[in-house]
SELUMVEX-817015 format. One record per residue (C-alpha): x negated, y negated, z negated; residue in one letter; residue number from 0. Coordinates in steps of 0.2 Angstrom, whole numbers, padded with zeros to 4 digits, always signed. Layout:
BEGIN
@east:X north:Y up:Z code:A pos:NUM;
...
# end
This chain:
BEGIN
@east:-0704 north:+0051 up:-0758 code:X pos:0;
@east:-0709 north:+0048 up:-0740 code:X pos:1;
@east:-0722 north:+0063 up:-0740 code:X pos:2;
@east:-0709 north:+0073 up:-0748 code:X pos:3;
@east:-0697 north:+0070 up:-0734 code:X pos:4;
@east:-0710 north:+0073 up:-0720 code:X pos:5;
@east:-0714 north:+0090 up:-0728 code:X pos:6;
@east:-0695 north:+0094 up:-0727 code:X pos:7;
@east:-0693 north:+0089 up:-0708 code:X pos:8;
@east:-0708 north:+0100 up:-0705 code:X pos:9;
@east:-0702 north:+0114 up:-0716 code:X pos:10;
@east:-0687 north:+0114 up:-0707 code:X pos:11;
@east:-0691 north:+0111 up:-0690 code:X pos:12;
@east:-0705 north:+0127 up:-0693 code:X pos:13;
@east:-0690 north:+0136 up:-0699 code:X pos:14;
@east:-0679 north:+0131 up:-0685 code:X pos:15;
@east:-0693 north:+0135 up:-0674 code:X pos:16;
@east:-0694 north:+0153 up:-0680 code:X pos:17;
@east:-0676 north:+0155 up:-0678 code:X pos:18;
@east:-0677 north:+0153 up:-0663 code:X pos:19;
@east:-0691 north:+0162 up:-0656 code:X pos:20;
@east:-0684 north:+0178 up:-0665 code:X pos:21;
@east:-0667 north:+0175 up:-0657 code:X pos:22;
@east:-0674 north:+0176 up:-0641 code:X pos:23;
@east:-0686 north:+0189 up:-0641 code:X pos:24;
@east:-0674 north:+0202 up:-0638 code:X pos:25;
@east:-0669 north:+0195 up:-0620 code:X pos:26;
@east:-0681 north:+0203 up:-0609 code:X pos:27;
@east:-0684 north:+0194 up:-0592 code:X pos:28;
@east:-0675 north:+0208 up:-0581 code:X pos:29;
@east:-0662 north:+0206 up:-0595 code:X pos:30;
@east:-0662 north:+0189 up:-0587 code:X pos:31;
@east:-0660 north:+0192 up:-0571 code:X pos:32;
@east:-0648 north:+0201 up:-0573 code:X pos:33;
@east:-0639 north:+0186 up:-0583 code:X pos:34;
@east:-0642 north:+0175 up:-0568 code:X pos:35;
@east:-0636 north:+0188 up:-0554 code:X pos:36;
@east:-0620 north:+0193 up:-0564 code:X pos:37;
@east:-0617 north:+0173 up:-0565 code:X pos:38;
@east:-0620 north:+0168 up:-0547 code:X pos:39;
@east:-0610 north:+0182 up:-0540 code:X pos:40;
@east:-0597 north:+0179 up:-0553 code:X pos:41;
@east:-0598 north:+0162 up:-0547 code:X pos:42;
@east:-0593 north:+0167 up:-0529 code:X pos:43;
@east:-0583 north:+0182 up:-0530 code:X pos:44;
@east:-0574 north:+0177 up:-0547 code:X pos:45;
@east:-0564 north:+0195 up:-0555 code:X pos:46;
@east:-0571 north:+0204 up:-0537 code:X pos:47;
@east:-0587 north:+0203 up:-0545 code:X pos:48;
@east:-0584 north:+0215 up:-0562 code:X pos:49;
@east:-0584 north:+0228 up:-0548 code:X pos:50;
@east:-0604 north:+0225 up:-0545 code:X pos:51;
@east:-0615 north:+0233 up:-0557 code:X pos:52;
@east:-0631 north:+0225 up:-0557 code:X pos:53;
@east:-0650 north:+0231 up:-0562 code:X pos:54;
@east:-0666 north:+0225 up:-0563 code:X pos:55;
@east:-0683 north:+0230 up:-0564 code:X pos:56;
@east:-0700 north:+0220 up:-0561 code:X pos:57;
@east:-0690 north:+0206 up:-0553 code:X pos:58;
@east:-0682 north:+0220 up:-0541 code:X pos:59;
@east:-0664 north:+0219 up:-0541 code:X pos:60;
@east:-0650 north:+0234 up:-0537 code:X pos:61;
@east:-0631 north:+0231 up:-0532 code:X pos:62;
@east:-0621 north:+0245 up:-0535 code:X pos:63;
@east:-0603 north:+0250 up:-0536 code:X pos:64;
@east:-0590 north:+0247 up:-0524 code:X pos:65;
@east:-0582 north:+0232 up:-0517 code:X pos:66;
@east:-0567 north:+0231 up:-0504 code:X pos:67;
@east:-0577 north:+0224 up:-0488 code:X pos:68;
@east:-0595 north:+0227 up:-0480 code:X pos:69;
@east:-0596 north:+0209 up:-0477 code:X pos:70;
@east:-0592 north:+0207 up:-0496 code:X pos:71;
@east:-0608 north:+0219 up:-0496 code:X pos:72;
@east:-0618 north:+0210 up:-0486 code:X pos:73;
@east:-0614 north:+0193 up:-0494 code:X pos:74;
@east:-0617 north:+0200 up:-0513 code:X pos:75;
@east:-0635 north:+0206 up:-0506 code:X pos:76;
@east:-0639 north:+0189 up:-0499 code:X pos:77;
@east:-0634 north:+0181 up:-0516 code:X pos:78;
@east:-0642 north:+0190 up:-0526 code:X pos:79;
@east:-0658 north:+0187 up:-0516 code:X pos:80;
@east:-0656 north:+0170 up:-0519 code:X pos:81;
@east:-0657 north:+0170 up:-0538 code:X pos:82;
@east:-0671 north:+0164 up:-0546 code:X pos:83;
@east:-0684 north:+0176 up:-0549 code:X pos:84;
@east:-0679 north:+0189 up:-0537 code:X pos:85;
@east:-0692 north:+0198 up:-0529 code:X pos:86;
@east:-0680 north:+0209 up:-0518 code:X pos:87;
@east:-0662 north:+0218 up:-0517 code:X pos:88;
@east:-0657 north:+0234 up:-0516 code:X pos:89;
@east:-0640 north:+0234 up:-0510 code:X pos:90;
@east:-0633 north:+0250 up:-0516 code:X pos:91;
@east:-0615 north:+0244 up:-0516 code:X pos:92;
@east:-0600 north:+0258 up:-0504 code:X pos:93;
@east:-0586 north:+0248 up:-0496 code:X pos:94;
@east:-0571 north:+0256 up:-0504 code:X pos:95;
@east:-0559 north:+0264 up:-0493 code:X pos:96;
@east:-0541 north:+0257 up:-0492 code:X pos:97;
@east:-0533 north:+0273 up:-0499 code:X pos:98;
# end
């Protein structure tokens, strides 16, 4: 009974384990980044930030889109750089005019 137990824990832990890794394995590590950018901007800017596109590449980030301030701009940049796994920013982002 004991044995048969500990080969169902394995069985499902293996399973589990499978699961897992197959669930991840679609999340690239730019994918990411991106994640962790998107949040920590969103985390600062809250609704300000859907206006921020963000890419990455090798650990390369890229801001783009527009945003209503160049300190906004400059701010963004500076977060971004600040995530984890960022090798560098390009800040691509235009300071919207006031039309």
């Amino acid at each position: 009974m004991k044995r048969t137990l500990l080969l169902l824990a394995v069985a499902i832990l293996a399973v589990s384990a499978n699961v897992f890794a197959v669930k991840n394995s679609g999340r690239s590590p730019d994918t990411e980044l991106v994640g962790r950018v998107r949040g920590a901007l969103h985390a600062s800017f809250g609704p300000t930030a859907e206006e921020i596109g963000v890419k990455a590449q090798d650990g390369f980030v890229f801001l783009y889109g527009a945003v209503p301030s160049d300190s906004l701009r400059l701010q963004a940049a500076r977060i971004a750089a600040a995530v984890y796994g960022v090798r560098a920013v390009e800040n691509e982002l235009a300071v919207a005019s006031g039309g």
